[in-house]
C-alpha positions as CSV (number, residue, x, y, z in Angstrom):
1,X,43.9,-10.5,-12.3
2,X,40.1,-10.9,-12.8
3,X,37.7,-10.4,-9.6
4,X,36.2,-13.1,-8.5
5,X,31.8,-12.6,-9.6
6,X,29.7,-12.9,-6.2
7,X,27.0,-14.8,-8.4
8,X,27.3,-17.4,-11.2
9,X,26.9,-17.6,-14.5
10,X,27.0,-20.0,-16.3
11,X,23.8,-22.2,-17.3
12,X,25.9,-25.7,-18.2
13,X,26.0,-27.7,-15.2
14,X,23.5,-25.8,-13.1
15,X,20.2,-26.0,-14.8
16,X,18.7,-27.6,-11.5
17,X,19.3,-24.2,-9.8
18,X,17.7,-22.0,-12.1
19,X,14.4,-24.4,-12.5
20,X,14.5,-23.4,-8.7
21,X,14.8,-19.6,-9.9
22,X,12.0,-19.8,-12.2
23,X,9.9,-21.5,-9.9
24,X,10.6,-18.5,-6.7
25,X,10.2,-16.2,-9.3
26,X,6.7,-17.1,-10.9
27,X,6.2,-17.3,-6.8
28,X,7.2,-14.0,-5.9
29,X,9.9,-15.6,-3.6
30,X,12.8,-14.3,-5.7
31,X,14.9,-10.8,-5.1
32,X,17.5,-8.6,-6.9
33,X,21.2,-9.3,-5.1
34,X,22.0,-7.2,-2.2
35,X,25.3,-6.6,-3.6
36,X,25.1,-6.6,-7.3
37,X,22.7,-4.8,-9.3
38,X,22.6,-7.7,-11.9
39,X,21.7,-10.6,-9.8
40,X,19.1,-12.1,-8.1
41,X,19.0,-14.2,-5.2
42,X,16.8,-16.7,-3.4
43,X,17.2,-18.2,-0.1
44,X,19.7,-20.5,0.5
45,X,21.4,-20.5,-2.9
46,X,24.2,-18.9,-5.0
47,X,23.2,-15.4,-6.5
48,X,23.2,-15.7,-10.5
49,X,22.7,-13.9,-13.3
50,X,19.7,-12.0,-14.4
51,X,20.9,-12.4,-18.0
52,X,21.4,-16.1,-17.6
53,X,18.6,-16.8,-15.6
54,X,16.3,-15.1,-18.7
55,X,18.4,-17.2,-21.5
56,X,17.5,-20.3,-19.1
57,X,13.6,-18.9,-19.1
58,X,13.9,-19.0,-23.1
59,X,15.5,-22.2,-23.7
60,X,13.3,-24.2,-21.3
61,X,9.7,-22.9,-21.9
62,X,7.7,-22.8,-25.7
63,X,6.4,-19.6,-26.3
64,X,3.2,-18.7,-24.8
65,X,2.4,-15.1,-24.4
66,X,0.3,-14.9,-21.8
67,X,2.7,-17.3,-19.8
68,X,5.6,-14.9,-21.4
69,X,3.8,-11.7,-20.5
70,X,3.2,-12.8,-16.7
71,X,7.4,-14.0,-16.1
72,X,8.5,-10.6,-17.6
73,X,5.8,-8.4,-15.4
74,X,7.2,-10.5,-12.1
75,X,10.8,-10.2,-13.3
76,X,10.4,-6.4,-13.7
77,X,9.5,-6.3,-10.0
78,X,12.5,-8.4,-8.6
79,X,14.7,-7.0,-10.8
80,X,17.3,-4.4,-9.5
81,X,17.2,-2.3,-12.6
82,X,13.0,-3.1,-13.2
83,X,12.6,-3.4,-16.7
84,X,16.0,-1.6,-18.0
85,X,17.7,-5.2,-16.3
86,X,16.7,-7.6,-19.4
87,X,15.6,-5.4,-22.0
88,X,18.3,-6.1,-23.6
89,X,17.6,-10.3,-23.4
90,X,14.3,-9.2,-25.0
91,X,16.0,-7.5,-27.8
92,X,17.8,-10.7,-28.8
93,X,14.6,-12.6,-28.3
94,X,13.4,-10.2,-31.2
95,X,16.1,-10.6,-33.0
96,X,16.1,-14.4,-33.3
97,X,12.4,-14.8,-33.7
98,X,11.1,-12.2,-35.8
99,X,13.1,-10.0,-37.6
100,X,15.5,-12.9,-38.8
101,X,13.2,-14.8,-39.7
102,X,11.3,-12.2,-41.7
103,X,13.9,-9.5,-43.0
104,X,17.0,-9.5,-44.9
105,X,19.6,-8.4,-42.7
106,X,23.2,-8.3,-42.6
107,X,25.1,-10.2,-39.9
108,X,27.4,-7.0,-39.1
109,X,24.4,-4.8,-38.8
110,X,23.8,-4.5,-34.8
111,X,22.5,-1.3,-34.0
112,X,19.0,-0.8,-35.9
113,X,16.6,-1.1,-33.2
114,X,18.7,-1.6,-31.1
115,X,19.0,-5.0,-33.4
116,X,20.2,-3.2,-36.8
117,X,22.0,-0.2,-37.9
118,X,20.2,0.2,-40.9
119,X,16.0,-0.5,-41.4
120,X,16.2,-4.4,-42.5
121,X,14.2,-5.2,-45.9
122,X,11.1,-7.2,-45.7
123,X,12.3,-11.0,-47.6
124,X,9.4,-13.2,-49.3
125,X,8.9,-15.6,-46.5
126,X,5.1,-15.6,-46.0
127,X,4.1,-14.5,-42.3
128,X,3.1,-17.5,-40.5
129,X,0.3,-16.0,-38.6
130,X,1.0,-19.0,-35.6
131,X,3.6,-16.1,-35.1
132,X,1.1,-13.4,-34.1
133,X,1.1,-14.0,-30.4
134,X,4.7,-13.4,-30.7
135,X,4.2,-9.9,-32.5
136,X,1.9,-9.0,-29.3
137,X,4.6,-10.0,-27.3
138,X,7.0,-7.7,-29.7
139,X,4.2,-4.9,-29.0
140,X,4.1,-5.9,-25.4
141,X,8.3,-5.7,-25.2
142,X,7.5,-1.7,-27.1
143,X,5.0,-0.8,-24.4
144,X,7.3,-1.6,-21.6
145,X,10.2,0.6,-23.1
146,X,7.4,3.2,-23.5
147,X,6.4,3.1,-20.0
148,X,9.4,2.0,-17.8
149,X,12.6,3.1,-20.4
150,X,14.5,6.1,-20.7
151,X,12.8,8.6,-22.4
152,X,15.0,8.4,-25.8
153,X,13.5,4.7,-26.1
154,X,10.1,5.5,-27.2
155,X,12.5,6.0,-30.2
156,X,13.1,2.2,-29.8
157,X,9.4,1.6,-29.3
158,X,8.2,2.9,-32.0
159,X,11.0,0.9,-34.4
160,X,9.8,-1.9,-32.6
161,X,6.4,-1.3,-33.8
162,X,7.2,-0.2,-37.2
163,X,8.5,-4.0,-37.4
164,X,5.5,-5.5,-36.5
165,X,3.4,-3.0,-39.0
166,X,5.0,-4.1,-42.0
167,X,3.9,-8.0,-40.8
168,X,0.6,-7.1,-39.4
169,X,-0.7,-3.7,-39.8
170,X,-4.3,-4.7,-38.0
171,X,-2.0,-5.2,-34.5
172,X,-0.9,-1.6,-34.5
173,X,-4.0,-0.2,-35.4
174,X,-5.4,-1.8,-32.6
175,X,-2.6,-0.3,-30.8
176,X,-3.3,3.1,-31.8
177,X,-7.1,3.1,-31.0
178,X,-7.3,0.9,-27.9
179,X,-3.1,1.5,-25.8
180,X,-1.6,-1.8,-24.2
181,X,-5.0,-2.7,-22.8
182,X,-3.4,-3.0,-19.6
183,X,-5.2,0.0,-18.4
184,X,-8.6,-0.4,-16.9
185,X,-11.0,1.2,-19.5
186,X,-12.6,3.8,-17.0
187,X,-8.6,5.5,-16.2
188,X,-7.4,5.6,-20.3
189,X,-11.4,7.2,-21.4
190,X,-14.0,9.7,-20.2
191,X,-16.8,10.9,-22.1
192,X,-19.9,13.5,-21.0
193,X,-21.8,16.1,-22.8
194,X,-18.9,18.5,-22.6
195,X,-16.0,16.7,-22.9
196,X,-13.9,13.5,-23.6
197,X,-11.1,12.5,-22.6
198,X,-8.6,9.3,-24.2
199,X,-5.5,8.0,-23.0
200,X,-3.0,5.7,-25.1
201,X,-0.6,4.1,-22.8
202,X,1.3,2.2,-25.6
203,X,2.1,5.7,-27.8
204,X,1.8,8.0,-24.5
205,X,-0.6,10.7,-25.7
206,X,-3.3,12.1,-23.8
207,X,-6.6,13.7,-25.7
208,X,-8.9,16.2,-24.1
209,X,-11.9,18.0,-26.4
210,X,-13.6,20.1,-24.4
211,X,-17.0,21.9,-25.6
212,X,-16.1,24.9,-23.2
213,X,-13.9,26.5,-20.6
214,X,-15.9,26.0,-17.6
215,X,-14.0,25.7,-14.4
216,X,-15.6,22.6,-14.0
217,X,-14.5,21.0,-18.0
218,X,-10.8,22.1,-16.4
219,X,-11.8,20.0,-12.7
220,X,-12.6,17.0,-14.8
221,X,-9.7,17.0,-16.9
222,X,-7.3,17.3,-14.5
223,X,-8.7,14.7,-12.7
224,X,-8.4,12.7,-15.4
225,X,-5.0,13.1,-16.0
226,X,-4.0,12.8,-12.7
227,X,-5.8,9.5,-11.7
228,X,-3.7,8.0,-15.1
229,X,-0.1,9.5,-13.7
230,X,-0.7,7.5,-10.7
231,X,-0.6,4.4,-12.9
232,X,2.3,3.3,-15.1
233,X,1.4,5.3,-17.3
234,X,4.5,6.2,-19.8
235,X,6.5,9.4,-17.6
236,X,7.0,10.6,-21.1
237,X,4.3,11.8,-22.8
238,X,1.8,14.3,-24.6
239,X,-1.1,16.3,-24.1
240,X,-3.2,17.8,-26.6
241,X,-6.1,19.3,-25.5
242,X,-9.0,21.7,-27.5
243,X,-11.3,24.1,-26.5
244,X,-13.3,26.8,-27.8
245,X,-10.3,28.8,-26.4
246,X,-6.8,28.0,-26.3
247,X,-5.4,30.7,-23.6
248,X,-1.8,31.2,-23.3
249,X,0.6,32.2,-20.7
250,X,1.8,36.2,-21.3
251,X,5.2,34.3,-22.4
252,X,6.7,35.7,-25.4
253,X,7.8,32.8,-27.8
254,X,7.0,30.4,-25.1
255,X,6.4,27.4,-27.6
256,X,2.7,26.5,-28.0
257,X,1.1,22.8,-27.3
258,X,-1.3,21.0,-25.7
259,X,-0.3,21.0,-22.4
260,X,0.1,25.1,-22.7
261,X,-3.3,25.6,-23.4
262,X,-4.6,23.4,-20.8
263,X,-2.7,24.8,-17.7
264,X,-3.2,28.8,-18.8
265,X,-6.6,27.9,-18.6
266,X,-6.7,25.6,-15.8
267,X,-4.7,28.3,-13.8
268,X,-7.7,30.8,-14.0
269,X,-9.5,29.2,-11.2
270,X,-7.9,29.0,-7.6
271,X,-9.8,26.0,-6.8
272,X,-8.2,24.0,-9.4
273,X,-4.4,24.8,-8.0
274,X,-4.0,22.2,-5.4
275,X,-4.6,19.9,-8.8
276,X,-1.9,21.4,-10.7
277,X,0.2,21.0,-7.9
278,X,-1.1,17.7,-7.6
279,X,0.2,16.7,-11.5
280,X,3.2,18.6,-11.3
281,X,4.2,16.1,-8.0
282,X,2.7,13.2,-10.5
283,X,4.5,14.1,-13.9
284,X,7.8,16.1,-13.1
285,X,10.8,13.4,-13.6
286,X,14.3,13.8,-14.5
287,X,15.6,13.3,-18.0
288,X,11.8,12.3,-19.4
289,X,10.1,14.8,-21.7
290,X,6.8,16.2,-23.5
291,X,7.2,14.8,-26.8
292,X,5.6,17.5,-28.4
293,X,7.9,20.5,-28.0
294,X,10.9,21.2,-30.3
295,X,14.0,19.1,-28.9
296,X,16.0,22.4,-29.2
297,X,14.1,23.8,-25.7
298,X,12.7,20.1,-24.3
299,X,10.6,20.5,-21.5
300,X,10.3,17.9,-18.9
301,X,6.5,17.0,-17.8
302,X,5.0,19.5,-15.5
303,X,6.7,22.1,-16.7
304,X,3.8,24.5,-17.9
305,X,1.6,23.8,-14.9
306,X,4.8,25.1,-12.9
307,X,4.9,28.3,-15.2
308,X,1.7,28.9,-14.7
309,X,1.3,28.9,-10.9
310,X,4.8,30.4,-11.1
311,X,3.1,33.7,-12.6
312,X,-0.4,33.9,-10.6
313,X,1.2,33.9,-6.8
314,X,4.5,34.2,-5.2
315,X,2.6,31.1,-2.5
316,X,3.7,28.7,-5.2
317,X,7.6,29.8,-5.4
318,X,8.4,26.6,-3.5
319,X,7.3,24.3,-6.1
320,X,8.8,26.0,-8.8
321,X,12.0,25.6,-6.7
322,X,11.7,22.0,-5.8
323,X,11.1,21.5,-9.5
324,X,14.1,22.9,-10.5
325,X,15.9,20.2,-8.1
326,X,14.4,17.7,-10.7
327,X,15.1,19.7,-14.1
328,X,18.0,18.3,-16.2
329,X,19.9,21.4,-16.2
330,X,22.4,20.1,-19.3
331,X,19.4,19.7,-21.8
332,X,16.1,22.0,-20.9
333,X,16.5,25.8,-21.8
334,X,12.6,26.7,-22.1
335,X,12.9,28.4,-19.0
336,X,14.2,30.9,-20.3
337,X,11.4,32.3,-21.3
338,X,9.5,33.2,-18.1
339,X,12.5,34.4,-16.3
340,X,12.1,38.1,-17.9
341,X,8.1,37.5,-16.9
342,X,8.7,36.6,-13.8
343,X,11.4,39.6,-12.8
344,X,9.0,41.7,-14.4
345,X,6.2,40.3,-12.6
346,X,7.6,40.3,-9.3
347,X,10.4,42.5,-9.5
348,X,13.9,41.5,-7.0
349,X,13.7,41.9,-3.9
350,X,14.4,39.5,-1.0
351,X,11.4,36.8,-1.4
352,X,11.8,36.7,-5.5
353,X,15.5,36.7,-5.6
354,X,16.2,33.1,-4.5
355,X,14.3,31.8,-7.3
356,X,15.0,35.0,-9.7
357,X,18.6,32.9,-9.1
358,X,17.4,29.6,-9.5
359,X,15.8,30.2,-13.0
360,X,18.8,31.8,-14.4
361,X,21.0,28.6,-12.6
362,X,18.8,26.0,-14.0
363,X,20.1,26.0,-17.5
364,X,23.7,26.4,-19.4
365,X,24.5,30.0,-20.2
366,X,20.9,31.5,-19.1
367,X,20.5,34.3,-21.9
368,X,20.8,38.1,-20.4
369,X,17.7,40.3,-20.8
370,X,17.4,43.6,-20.2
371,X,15.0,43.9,-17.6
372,X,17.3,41.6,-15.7
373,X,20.0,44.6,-15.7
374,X,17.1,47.3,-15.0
375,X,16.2,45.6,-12.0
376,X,19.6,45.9,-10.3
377,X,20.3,49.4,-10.9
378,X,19.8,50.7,-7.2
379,X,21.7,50.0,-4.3
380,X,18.8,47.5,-2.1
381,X,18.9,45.1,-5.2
382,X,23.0,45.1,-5.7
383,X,23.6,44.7,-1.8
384,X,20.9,41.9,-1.6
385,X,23.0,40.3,-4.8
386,X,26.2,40.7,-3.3
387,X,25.0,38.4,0.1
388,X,24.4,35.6,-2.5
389,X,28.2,35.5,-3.6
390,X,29.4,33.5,-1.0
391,X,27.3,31.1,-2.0
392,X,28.8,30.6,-5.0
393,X,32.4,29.5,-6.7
394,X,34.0,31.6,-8.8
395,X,33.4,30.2,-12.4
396,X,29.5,29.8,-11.1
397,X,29.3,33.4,-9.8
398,X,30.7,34.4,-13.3
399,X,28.1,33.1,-14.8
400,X,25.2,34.3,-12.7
401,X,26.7,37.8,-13.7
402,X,26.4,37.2,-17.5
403,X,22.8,36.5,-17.0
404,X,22.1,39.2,-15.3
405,X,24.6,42.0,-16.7
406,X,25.2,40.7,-19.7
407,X,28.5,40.5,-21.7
408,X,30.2,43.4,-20.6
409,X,29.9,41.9,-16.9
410,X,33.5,41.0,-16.1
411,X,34.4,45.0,-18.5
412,X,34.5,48.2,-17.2
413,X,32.6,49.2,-19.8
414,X,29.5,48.3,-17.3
415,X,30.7,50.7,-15.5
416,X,28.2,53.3,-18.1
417,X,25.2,51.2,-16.5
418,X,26.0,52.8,-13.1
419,X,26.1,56.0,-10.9
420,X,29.6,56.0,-9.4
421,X,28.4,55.2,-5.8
422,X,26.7,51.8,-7.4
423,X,29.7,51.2,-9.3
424,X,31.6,50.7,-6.6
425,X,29.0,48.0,-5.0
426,X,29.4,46.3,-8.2
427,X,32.9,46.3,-8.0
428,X,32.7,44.1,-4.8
429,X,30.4,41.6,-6.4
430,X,32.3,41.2,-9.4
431,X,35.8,41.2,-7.2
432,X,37.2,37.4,-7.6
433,X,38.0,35.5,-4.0
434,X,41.1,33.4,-3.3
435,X,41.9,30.1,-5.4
436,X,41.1,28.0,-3.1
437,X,38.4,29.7,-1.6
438,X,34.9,27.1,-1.2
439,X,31.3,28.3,-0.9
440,X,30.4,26.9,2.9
441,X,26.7,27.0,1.8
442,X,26.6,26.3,-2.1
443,X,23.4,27.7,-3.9
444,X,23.5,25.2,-6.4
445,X,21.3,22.1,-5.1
446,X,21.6,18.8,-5.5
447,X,19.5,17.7,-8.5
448,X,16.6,15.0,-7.6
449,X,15.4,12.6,-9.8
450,X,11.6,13.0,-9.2
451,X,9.6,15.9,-7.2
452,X,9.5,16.1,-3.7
453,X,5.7,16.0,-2.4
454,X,5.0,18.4,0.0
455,X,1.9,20.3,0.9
456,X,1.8,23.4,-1.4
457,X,-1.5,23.6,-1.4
458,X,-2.4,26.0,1.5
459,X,-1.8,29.6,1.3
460,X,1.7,30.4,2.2
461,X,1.8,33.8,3.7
């Protein structure tokens, strides 16, 4: 037997009720349901739909983009699931009044754009150009999945705007040279002798060209970039920056971008940290990327300013472990790049092992190096490994002992590795506990979706 919805549905029979749900929400006097996350709710009536109350919107009121625009950008703030809860409505929207009426496409095609599975063809009905409001509206609808979707759809954004191309090409040019224009001028563009600066909310790049590497070119681009994260700025994005020099971390095959070059050189200069720290707090979010580097590594925003204070002073090892609380653990592997850098850099002992641990935990299957085994071949290092076992279940502490011993970890054969007295320690870390033996005080975090701010700026003794 069906359950019972908390909130209706259905817009026959109760289109006086959502006029009244229009109205509160072009008033800012409607909410998302308490108890569903596809509802809203105003005083004194019936929870309904979100979906329904949107068709309602469309059926009832002639287009009007500016009118259109304003509904959605209220409705993203009452709804539960911001703009994620009717994206979908505005898919069908598309659907119905654009690519239908200007494509060929076949009824059982559902999946391109989210509207077909294959790219419809253009047909010879003439673009009536009383529909170009709606393809800023279309662009509008690409922008928002840009800046408030999942990462993967800019993917849908940019199919979006592919379709309004092929009708009017001028609309994404202006696009391309000017972003949404929903962002004041002075946060999306800076220009001085040295150096300018350009944002594009609606593609999500960020353009620095810089004339040298002054500590203060670095002061101004940062703040730049900074003062556009604390916008709504897409959370998925690119840097590319130029400058006489490109510097680079002392990374081997650490993949080179934009954002690389900007933070190795920003890093140089100890007054500039507390504004790396700053836009790693601003950018670092779960499951949204730099969409320039290779999908095969991915690298979630934030992630070479957190190398690079990672590698100039152990002060910063508590950001670099609060941003692997936010690292999607299942996709990134770029990490493994610096680990080796960082043992080397730091060595093991009782202040770098924590987060030696936490790099080699923050990806599937961290690859062994060996330094990693080097490090581990004395007594201090193995007895400060061997407290950390507890900490972890069995399958997980096999694991950290690939990374670190490589494949011969659970042989004997590691035993050559070893002077017979350290042998023996190893034996003991290695040495599997009961079945149903639990960690009382797991290592393994619980993953947060965005950075933690805290006040890493001072020196941290």
């Amino acid at each position: 037997m069906m359950k019972k919805l908390d909130y209706l549905v259905e817009i026959s029979g109760n289109e006086a009720l959502l006029e009244r749900y229009i109205i509160a929400i072009e008033g800012d006097q409607c909410q998302a349901d308490k108890n569903s996350y596809c509802a809203y709710h105003i005083a004194n009536e019936a929870p309904f739909l979100n979906s329904a109350v949107v068709e309602y919107f469309f059926q009832t009121r002639s287009f009007n983009l500016s009118s259109y625009q304003a509904f959605f950008e209220k409705l993203r703030a009452v709804d539960a699931s911001g703009f994620n809860g009717f994206s979908y409505d505005l898919k069908h929207w598309i659907k119905e009044n654009i690519t239908r009426k200007y494509f060929d496409c076949a009824e059982e095609d559902e999946e391109y754009l989210d509207l077909y599975s294959e790219k419809p063809v253009r047909n010879s009905v003439g673009f009536d150009w009383n529909d170009q409001d709606k393809l800023k509206f279309m662009c509008y609808i690409a922008t928002c999945h840009m800046k408030f979707g999942a990462s993967y759809e800019s993917i849908t954004a940019k199919d979006y705007l592919e379709i309004v191309n092929v009708l009017d090409p001028v609309e994404v040019q202006q696009l391309k040279q000017k972003g949404s224009g929903e962002l004041n001028t002075n946060l999306t563009y800076y220009r001085d002798e040295q150096l300018e600066c350009r944002a594009n909310d609606a593609f999500g790049t960020i353009d620095i060209h810089a004339q040298d590497d002054s500590e203060q070119i670095y002061l101004k681009a940062l703040t730049f970039i900074n003062a556009l994260l604390k916008t709504d700025f897409p959370r998925s994005f690119a840097i590319n920056f130029e400058s006489p020099s490109k510097h680079i971390l002392s990374v081997p095959d650490l993949q080179l971008c934009g954002q690389h070059y900007l933070f190795a050189g920003a890093a140089q200069y100890a007054n500039l940290h507390p504004l790396i720290v700053e836009y790693i707090e601003l950018s670092s979010k779960k499951f949204e990327w730099y969409s320039n580097v290779d999908e095969e590594e991915c690298a979630m925003p934030g992630t070479f300013a957190v190398f690079a204070l990672a590698l100039n002073d152990e002060k910063y090892f508590p950001v670099v472990e609060q941003y692997f609380k936010v690292v999607d653990d299942g996709h990134q592997s770029i990490q493994k790049h610096v680990t080796p850098v960082f043992v080397e850099k730091y060595g093991i002992n009782e202040h770098s092992l924590p987060l030696f641990l936490r790099f080699i935990r923050s990806m599937q299957e961290h690859p062994p190096h060996p330094v990693f085994i080097q490090h581990f071949q004395n007594r201090e290092n193995l007895a400060l490994l061997l407290q950390y076992k507890e900490q972890f279940a069995d399958h997980d502490w096999e694991y950290v002992l690939y990374s670190i011993f490589g494949r011969n970890s659970d042989s004997d054969r590691l035993s050559a590795e070893f002077s017979p007295e350290l042998w023996e320690v190893y034996l003991k870390i290695r040495e599997p506990r009961d079945e149903d033996f639990e960690p009382t005080n797991p290592f393994d975090f619980e993953e947060d979706e965005d950075f933690e701010e805290e006040d890493y700026t001072e020196e941290k003794k």
